[in-house]
FIDREN-78685 format. One line per field, with one value per atom (N, C-alpha, C): x, y, z; atom name. Coordinates in Angstrom, 1 decimal. Layout:
# FIDREN-78685
xx	(X:...)
yy	(Y:...)
zz	(Z:...)
atomo	(CA:...)
This chain:
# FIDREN-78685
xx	(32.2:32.6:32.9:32.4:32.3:33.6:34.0:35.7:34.8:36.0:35.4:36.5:35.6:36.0:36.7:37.7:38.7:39.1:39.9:40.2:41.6:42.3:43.5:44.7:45.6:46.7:47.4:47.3:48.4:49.6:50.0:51.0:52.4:53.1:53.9:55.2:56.4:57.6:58.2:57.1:57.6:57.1:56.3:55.9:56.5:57.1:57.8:59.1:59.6:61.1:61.1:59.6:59.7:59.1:58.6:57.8:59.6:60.7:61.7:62.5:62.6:63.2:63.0:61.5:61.3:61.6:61.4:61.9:63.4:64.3:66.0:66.2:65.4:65.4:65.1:64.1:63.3:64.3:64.5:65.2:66.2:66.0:67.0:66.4:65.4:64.4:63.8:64.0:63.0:61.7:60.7:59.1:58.9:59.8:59.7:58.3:57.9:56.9:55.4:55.4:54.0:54.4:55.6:55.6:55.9:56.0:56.6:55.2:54.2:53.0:52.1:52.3:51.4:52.0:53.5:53.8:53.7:53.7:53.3:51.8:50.6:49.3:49.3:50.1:50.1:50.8:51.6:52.0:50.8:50.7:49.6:48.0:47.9:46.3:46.0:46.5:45.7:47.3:46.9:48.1:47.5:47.7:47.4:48.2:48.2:48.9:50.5:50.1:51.7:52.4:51.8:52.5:53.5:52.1:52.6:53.7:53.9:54.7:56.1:56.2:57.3:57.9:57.0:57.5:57.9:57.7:57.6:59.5:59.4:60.9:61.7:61.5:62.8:63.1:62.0:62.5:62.2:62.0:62.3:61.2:60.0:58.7:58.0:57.7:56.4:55.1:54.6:53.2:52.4:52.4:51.2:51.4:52.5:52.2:52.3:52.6:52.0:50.8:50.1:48.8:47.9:48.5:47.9:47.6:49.1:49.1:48.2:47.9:47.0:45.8:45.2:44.0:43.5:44.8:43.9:43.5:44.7:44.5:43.5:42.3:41.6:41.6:43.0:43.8:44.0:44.3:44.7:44.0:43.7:43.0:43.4:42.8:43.1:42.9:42.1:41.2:41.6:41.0:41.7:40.2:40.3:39.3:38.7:37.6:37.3:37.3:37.2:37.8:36.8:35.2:34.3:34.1:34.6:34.4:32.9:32.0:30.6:30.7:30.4:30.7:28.9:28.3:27.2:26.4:26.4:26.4:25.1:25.8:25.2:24.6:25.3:25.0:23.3:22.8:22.3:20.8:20.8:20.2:19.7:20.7:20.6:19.8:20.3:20.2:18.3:17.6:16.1:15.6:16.2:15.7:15.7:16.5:16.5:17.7:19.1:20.3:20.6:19.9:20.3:20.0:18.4:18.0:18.7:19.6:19.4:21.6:21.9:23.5:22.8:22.2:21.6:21.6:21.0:20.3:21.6:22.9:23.7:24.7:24.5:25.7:24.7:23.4:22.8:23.0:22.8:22.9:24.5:25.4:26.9:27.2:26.9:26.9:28.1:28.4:29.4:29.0:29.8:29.7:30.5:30.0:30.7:32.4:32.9:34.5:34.9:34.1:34.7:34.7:35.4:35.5:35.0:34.4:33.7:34.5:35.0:36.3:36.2:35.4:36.2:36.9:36.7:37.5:37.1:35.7:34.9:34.3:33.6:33.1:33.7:33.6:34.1:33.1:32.5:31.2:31.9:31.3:31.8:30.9:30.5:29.6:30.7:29.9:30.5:29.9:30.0:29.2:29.1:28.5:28.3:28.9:28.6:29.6:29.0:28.3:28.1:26.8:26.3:25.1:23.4:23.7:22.3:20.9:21.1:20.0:19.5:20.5:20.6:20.1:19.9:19.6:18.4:19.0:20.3:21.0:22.2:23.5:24.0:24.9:26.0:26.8:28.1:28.6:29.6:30.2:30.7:31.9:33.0:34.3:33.8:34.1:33.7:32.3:31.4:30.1:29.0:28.4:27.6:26.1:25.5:23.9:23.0:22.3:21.2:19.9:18.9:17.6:17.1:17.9:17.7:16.6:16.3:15.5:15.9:15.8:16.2:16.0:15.0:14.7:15.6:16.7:17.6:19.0:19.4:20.1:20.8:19.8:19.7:20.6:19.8:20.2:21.4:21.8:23.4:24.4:24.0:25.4:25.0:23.9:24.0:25.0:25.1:26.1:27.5:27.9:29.1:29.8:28.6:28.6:29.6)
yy	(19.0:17.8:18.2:17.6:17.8:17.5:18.3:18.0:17.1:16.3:15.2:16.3:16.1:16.4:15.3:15.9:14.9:15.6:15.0:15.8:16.1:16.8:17.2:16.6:16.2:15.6:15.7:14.6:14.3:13.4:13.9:12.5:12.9:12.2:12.5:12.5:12.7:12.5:11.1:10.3:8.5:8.3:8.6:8.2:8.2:9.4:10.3:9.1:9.1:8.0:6.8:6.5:5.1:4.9:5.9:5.9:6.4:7.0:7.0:6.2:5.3:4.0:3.0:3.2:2.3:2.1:3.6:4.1:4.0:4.5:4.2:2.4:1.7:0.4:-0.3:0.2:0.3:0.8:2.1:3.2:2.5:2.6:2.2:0.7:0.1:-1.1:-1.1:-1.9:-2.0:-2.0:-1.4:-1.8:-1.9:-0.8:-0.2:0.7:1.5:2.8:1.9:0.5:-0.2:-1.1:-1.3:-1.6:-0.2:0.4:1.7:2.3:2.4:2.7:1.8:0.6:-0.3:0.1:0.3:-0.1:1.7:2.8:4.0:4.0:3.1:3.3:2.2:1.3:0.5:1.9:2.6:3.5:4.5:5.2:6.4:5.9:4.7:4.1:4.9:5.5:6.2:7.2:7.7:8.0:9.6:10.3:11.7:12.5:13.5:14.1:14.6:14.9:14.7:14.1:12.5:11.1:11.0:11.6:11.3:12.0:13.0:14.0:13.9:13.0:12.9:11.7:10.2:9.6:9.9:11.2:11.7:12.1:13.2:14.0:13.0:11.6:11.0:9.5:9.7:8.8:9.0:10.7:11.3:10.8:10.5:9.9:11.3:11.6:12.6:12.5:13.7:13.3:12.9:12.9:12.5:11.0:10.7:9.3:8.3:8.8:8.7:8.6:9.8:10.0:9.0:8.9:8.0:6.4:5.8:4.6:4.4:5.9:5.3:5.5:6.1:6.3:5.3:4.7:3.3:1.8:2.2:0.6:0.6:-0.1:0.0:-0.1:-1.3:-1.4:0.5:1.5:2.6:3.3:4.2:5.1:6.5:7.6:9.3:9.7:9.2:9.3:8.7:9.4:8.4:7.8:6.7:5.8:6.2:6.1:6.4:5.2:5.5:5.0:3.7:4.0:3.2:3.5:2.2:2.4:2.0:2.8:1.9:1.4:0.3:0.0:-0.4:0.4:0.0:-1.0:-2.3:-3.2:-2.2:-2.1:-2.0:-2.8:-4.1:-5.0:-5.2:-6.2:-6.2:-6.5:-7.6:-8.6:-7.2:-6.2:-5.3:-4.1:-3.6:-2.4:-2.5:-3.5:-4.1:-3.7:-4.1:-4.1:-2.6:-1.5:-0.2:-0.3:-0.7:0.1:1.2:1.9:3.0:4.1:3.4:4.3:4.8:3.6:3.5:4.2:4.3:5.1:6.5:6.3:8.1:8.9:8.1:8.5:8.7:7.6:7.5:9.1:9.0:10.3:11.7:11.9:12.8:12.7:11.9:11.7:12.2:11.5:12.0:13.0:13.5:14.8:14.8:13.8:13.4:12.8:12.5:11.9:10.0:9.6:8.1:8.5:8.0:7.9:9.2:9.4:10.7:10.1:11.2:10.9:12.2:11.5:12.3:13.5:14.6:15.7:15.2:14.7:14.0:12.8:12.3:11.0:9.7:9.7:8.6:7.6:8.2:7.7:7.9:6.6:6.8:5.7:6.7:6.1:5.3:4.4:4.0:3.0:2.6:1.9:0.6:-0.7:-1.5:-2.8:-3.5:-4.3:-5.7:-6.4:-7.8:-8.3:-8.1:-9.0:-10.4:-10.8:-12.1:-12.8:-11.4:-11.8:-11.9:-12.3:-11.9:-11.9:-13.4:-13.8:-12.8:-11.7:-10.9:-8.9:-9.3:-8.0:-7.2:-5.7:-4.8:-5.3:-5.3:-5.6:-4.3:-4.2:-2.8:-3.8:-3.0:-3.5:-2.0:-2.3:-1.3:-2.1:-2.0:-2.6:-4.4:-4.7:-6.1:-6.9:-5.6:-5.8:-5.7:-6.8:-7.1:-7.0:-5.9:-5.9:-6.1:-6.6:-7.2:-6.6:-7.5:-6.6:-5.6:-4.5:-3.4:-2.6:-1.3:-0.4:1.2:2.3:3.6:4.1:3.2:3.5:3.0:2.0:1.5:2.1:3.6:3.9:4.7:5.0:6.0:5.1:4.0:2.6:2.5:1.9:1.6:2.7:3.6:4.9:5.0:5.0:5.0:4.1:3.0:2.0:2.0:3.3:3.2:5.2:6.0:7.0:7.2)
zz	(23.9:24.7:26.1:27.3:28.2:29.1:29.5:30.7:31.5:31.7:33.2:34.6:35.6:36.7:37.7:38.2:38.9:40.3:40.9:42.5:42.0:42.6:42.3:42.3:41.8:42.2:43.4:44.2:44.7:44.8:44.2:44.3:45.3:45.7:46.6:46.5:46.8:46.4:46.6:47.6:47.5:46.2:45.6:44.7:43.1:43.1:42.7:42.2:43.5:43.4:43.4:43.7:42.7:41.4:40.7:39.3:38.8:39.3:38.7:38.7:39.9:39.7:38.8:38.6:37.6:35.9:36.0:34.3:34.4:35.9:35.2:35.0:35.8:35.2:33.8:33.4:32.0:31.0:31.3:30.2:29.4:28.1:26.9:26.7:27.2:27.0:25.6:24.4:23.9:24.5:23.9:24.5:25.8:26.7:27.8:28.3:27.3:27.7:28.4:27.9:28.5:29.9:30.4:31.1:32.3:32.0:33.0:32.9:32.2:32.4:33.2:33.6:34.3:35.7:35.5:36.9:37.5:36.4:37.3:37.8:36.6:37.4:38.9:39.0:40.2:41.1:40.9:42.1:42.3:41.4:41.6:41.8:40.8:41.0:39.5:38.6:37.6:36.9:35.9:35.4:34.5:35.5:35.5:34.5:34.1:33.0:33.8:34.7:35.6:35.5:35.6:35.6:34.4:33.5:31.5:31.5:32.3:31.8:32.2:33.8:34.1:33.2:33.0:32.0:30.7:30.1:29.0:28.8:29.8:30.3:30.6:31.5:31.8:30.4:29.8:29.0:27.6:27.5:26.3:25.0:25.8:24.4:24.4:23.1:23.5:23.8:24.3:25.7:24.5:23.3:22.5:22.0:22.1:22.1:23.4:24.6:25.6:25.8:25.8:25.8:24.5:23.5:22.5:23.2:23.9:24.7:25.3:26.4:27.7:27.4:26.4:25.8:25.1:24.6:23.6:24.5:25.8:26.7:27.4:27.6:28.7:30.0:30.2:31.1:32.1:31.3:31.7:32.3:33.2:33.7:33.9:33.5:33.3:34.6:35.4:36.7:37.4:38.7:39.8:40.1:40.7:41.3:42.5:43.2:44.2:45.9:46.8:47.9:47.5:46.9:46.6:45.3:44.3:43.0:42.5:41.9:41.5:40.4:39.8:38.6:37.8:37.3:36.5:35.6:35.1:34.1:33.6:31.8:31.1:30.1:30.3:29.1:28.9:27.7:27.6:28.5:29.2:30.2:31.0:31.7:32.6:32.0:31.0:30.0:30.2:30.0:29.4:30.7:31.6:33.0:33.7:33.3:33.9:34.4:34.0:34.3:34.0:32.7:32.3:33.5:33.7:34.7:35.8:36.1:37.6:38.0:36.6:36.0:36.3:35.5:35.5:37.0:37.6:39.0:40.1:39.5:40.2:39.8:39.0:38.1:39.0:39.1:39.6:41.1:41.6:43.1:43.5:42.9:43.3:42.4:41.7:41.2:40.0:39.5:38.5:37.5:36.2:35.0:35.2:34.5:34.4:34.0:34.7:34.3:35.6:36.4:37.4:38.7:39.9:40.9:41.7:42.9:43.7:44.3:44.1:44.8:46.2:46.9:47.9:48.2:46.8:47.0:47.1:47.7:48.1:47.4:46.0:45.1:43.6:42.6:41.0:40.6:39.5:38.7:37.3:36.7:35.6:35.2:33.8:33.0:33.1:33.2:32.6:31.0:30.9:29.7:30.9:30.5:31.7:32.0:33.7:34.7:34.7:34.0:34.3:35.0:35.4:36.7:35.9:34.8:34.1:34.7:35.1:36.5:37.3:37.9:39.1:38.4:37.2:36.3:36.8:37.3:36.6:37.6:37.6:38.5:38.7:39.7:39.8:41.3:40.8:42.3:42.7:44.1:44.8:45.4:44.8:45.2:44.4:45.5:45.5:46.1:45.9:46.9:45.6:45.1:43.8:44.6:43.8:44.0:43.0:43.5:41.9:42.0:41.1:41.5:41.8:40.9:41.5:40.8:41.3:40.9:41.6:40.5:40.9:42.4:43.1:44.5:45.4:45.2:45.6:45.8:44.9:44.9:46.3:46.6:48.2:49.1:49.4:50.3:50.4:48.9:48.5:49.0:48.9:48.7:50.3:51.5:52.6:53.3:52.6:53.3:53.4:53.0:52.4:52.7:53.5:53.8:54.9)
atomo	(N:CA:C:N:CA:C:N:CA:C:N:CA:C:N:CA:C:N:CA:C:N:CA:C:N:CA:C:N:CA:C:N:CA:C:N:CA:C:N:CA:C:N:CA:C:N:CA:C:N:CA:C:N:CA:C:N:CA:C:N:CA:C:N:CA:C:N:CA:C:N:CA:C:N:CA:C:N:CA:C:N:CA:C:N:CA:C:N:CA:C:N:CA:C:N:CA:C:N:CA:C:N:CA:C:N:CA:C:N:CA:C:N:CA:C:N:CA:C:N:CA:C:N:CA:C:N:CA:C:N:CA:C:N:CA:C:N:CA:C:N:CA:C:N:CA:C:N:CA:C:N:CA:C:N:CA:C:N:CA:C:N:CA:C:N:CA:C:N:CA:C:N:CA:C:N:CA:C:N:CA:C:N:CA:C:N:CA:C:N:CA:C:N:CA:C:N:CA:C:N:CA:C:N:CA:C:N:CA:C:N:CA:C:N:CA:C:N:CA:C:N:CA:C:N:CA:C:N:CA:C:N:CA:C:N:CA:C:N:CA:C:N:CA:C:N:CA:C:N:CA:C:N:CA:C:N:CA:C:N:CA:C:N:CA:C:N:CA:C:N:CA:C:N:CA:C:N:CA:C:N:CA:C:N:CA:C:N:CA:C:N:CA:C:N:CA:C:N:CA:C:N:CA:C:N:CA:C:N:CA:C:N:CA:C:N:CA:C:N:CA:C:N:CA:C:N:CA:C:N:CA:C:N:CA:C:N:CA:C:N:CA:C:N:CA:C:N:CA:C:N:CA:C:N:CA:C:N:CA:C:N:CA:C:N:CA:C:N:CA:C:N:CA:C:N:CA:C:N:CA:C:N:CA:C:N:CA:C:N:CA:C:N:CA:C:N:CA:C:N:CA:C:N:CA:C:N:CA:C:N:CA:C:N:CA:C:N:CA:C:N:CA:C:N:CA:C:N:CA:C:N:CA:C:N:CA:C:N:CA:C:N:CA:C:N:CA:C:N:CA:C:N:CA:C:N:CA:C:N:CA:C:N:CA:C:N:CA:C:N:CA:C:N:CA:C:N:CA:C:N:CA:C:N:CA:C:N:CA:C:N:CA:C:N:CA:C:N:CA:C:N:CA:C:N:CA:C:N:CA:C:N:CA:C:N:CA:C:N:CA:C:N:CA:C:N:CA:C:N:CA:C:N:CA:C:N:CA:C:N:CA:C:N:CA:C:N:CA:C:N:CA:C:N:CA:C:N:CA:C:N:CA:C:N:CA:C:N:CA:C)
């Protein structure tokens, strides 16, 4: 099984004291651990094994059912996101048309796996199932920026705009 690559942690010490403010508010909460996990990935944007671990120590869960939590929600992310998130439609409508292709080329071009982030920060690749755009197949978008009709020769273009 292949490690995904990520950029390093940074998290900060604002971040720090307010991912602890929020657990001494939480702490001794029934059914506290999911809300103190939404509200550490809203501080950090992703909830790194750091993250798990300070929520682990201050509110006394262990990292494996932590880690069980953030692993089963989809909501959760291991990774951090990139400055420019790409998001790939894989569904079907897309899939017929050459999205596989056109993931592939993207994972090659930025030099990463689906679910990673570029070590500088810039880019995070990720598969998705349909956004809805069937008409516009293969789809991908970049933030909030939806491209359709695409083909693997298009990949160059896209990631130019955003250089």
């Amino acid at each position: 099984m292949a490690t995904k690559k990520s950029v390093p942690f940074n998290g900060t010490e604002e971040q720090k004291a307010k991912l602890l403010a929020v657990i001494a508010e939480q702490k001794g909460e029934k059914g506290a651990l999911m809300p103190v996990l939404q509200k550490a990935q809203e501080i950090y944007g992703y909830l790194p094994i750091e993250v798990q671990k300070i929520i682990s120590d201050e509110m006394g869960v262990p990292m494996e059912k932590i880690y069980g939590v953030v692993t089963f929600y989809a909501q959760f992310s291991l990774y951090p996101k990139g400055k420019y998130n790409i998001s790939v439609c894989l569904g079907t409508a897309c899939y017929v048309k050459g999205s596989g292709d056109i993931y592939n080329k993207l994972q090659e071009v930025l030099g990463i796996a689906g679910g990673e982030c570029t070590a500088d920060g810039k880019f995070s690749l990720e598969a998705c199932r349909c956004i809805g755009a069937c008409g516009l197949a293969p789809v991908l978008t970049v933030n909030e920026d939806v491209y359709g009709r695409l083909t693997v020769d298009d990949v160059a273009d896209i990631l130019a705009k955003y250089e």
